[in-house]
KOLKE-579022 format. One line per 3 residues: for each residue x, y, z negated of N, C-alpha, C, O, CB. Coordinates in Angstrom, 2 decimals. Last residue first. Glycine has a CB too. Example, Ala and Ser with C-alpha at 12.3 -4.5 7.8 and 13.67 -1.06 7.14 Angstrom:
<balos>
12.85/-2.25/-7.08/13.67/-1.06/-7.14/12.90/0.03/-7.87/13.41/1.14/-8.04/14.08/-0.60/-5.72 | 13.19/-5.69/-7.80/12.30/-4.50/-7.80/13.20/-3.30/-7.80/14.24/-3.32/-8.46/11.31/-4.47/-9.05
</balos>
This chain:
<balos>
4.45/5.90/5.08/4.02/7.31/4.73/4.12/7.33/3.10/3.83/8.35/2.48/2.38/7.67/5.33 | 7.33/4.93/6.42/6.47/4.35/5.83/5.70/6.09/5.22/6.32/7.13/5.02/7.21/3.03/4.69 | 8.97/6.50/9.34/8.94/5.75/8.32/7.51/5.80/7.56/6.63/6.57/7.97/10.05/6.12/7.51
8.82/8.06/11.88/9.30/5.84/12.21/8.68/5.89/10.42/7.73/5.11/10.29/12.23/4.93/12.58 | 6.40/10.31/13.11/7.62/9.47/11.63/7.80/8.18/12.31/7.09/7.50/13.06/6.75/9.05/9.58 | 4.10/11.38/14.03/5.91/11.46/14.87/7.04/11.58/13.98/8.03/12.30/13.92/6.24/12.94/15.89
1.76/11.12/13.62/2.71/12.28/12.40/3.89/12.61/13.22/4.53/13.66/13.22/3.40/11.46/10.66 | 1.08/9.46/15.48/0.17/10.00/15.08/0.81/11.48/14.86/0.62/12.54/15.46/-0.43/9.23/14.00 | 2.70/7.07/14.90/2.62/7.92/15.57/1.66/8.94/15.89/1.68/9.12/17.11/2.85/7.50/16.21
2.29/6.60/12.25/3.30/6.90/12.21/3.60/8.19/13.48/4.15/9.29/13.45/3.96/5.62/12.21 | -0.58/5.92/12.12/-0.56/6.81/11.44/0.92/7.86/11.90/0.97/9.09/11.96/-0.69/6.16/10.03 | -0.46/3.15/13.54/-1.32/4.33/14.03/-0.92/5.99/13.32/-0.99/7.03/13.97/-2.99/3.86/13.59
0.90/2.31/11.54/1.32/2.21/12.60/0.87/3.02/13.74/1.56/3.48/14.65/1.22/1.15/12.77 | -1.11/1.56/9.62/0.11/2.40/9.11/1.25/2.90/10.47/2.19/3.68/10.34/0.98/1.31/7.89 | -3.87/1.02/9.34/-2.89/1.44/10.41/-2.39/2.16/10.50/-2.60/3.23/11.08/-3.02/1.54/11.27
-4.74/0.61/6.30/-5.09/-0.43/7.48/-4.58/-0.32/8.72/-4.66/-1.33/9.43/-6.38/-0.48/7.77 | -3.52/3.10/5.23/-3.42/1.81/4.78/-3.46/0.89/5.52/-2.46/0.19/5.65/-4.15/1.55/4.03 | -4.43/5.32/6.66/-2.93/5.16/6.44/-2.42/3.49/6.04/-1.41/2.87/6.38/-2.53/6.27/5.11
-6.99/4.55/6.52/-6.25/4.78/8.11/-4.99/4.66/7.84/-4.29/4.00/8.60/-6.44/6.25/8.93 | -8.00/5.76/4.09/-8.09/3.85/4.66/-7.31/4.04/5.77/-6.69/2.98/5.78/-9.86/2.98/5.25 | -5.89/7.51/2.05/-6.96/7.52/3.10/-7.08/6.00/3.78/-6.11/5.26/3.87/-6.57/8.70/4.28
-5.83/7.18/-1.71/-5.51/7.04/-0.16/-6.29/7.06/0.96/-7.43/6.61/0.86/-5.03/6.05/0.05 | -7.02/7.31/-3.94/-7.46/8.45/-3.07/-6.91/8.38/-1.62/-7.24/9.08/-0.65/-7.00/9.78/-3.70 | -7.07/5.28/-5.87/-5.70/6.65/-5.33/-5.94/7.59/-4.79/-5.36/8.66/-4.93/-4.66/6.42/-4.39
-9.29/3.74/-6.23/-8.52/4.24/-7.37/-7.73/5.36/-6.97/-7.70/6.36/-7.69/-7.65/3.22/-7.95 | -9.96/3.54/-3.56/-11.19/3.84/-4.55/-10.35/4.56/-5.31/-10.39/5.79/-5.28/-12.05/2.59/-5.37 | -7.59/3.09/-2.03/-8.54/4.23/-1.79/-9.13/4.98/-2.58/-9.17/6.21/-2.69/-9.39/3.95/-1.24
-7.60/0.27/-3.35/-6.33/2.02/-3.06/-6.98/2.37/-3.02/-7.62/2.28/-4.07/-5.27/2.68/-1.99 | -9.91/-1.02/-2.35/-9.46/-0.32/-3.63/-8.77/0.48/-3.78/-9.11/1.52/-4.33/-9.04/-0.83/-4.36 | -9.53/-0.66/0.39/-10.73/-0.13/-0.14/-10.52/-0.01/-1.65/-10.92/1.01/-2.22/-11.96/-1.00/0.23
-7.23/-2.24/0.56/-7.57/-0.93/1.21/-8.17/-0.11/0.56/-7.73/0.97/0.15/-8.23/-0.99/2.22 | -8.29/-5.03/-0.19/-7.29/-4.57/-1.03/-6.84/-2.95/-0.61/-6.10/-2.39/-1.41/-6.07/-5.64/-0.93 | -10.49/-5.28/1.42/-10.56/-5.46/0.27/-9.87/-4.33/-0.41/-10.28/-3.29/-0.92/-10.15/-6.67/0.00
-8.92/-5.21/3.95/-10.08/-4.22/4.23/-10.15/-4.01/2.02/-9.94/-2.96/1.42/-12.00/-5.27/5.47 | -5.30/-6.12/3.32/-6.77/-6.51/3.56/-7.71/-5.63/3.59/-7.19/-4.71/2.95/-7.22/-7.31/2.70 | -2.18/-5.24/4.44/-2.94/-5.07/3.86/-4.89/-5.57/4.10/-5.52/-5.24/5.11/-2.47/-3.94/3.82
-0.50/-8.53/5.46/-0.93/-7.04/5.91/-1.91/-6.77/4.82/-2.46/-7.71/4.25/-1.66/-6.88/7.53 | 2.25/-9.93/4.77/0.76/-9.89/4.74/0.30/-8.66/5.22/1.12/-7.75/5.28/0.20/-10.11/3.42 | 5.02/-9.26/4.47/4.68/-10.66/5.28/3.25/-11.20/5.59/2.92/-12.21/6.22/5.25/-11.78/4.51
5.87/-6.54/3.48/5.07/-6.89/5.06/5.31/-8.35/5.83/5.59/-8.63/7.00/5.68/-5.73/6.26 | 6.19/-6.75/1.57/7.78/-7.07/2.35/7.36/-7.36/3.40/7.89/-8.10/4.23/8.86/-8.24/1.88 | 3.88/-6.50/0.55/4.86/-4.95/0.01/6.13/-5.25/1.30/6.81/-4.38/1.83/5.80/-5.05/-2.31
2.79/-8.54/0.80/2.12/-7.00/1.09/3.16/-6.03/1.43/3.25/-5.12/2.25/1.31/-6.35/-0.24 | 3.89/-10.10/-1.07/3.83/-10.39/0.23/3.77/-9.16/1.04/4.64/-8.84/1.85/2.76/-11.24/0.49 | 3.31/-9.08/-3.67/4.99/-8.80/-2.88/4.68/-9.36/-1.66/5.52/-8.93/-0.87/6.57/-9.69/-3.58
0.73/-9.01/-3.58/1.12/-7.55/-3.56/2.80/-7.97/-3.19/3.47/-7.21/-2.49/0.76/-6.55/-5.27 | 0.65/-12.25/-4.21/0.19/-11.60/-2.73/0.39/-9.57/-2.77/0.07/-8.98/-1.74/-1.95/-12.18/-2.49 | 2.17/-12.13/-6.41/2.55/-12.95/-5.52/2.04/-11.98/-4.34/2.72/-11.18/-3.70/1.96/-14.47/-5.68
0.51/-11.05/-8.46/1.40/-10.57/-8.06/2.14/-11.11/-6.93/2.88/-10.26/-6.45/1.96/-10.43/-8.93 | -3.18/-11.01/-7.35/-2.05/-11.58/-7.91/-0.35/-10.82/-7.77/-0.17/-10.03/-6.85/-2.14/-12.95/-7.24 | -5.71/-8.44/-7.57/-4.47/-9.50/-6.83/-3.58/-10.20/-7.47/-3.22/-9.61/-8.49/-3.54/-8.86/-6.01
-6.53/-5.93/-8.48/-7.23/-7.46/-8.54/-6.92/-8.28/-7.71/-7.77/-8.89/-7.06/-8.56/-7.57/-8.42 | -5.50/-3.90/-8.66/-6.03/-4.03/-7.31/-6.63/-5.37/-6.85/-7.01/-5.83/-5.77/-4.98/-3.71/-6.44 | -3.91/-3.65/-11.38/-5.51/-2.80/-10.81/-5.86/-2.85/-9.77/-6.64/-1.95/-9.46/-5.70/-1.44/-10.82
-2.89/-6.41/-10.80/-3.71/-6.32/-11.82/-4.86/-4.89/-11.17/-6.01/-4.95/-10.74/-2.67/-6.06/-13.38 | -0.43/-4.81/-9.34/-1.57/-6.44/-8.53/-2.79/-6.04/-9.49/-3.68/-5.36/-8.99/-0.84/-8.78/-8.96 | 0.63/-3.11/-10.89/-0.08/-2.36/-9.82/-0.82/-3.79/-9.36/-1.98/-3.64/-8.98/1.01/-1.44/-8.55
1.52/-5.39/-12.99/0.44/-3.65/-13.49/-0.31/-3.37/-11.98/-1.53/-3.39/-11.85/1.84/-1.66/-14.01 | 3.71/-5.93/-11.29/2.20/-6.91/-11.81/1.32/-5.96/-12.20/0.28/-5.82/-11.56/2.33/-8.06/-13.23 | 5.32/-4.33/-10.73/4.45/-4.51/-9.83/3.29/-5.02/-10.25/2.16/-4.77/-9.84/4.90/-5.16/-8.94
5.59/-1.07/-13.52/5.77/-2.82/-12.85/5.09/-3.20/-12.24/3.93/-2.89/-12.52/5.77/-3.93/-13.53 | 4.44/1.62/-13.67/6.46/0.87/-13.67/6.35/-0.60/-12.92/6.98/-1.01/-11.94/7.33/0.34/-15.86 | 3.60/3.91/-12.19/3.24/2.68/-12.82/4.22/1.86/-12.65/4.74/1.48/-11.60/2.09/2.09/-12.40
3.35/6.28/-11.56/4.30/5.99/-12.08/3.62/4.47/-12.93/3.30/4.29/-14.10/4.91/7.32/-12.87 | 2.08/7.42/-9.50/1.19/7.30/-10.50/2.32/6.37/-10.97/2.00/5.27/-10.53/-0.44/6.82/-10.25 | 4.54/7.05/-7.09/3.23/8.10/-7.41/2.59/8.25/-8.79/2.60/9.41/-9.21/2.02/7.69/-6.56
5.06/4.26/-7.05/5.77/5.26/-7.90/5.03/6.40/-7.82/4.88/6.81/-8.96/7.20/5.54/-7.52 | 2.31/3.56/-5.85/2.83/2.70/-7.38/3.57/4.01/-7.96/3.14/4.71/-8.88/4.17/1.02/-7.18 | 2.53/4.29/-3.80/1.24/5.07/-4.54/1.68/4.30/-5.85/1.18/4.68/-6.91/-0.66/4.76/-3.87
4.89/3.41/-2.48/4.84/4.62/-2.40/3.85/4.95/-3.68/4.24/5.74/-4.53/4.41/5.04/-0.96 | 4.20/0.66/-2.53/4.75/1.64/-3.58/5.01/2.53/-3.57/5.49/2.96/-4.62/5.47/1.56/-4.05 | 2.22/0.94/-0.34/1.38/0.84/-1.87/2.65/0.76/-3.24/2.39/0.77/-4.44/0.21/-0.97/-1.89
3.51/1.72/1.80/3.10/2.83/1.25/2.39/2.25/-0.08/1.98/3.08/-0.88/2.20/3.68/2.24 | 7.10/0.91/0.99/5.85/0.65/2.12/5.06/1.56/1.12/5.49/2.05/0.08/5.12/-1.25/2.51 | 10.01/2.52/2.41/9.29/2.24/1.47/7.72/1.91/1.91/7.16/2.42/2.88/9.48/3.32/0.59
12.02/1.02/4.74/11.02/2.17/4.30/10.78/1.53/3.47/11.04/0.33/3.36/9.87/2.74/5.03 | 15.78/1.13/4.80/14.53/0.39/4.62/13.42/1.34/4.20/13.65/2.31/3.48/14.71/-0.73/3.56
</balos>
C-alpha cells in the first residue's frame, strides 16, 4: 500500500496524530481520512495550505498521478 503524500508530510514534520495534521490544514478529521484513503481528492484549498505550511509543490499534491509518471514511480511521492 502507498503511503499518500499528506502523510508522507505528517510523518515528515513528525506530527503524531491525524487530528493535529486536519487542525493545521483547517479540516476536520473526517475529511483528511477521506483524503488520506483517496475517497476525496485533495482540494485547490487544502493544496494551497500544504504548500503554504510544507513547502510542497502544488503539482505533487493536485496531480499526484502526473507526478508518478513524470519520476517513473507507481508509488505515492
Amino acid at each position: 500500500m502507498n503511503l499518500h503524500i499528506l502523510e508522507k508530510v505528517r510523518f515528515d514534520n513528525r506530527i503524531e496524530k491525524k487530528n493535529e495534521m486536519a487542525k493545521r490544514l483547517h479540516i476536520s478529521k473526517s475529511l483528511y481520512s477521506m483524503i488520506i484513503h483517496e475517497q476525496l481528492p485533495v482540494s485547490r484549498r487544502v493544496a494551497i495550505e500544504v504548500h503554504s505550511q510544507f513547502g510542497v509543490p502544488l503539482e505533487a499534491l493536485l496531480c499526484p498521478q502526473v507526478q508518478n509518471v513524470a519520476t517513473g514511480t507507481n508509488d505515492a511521492i
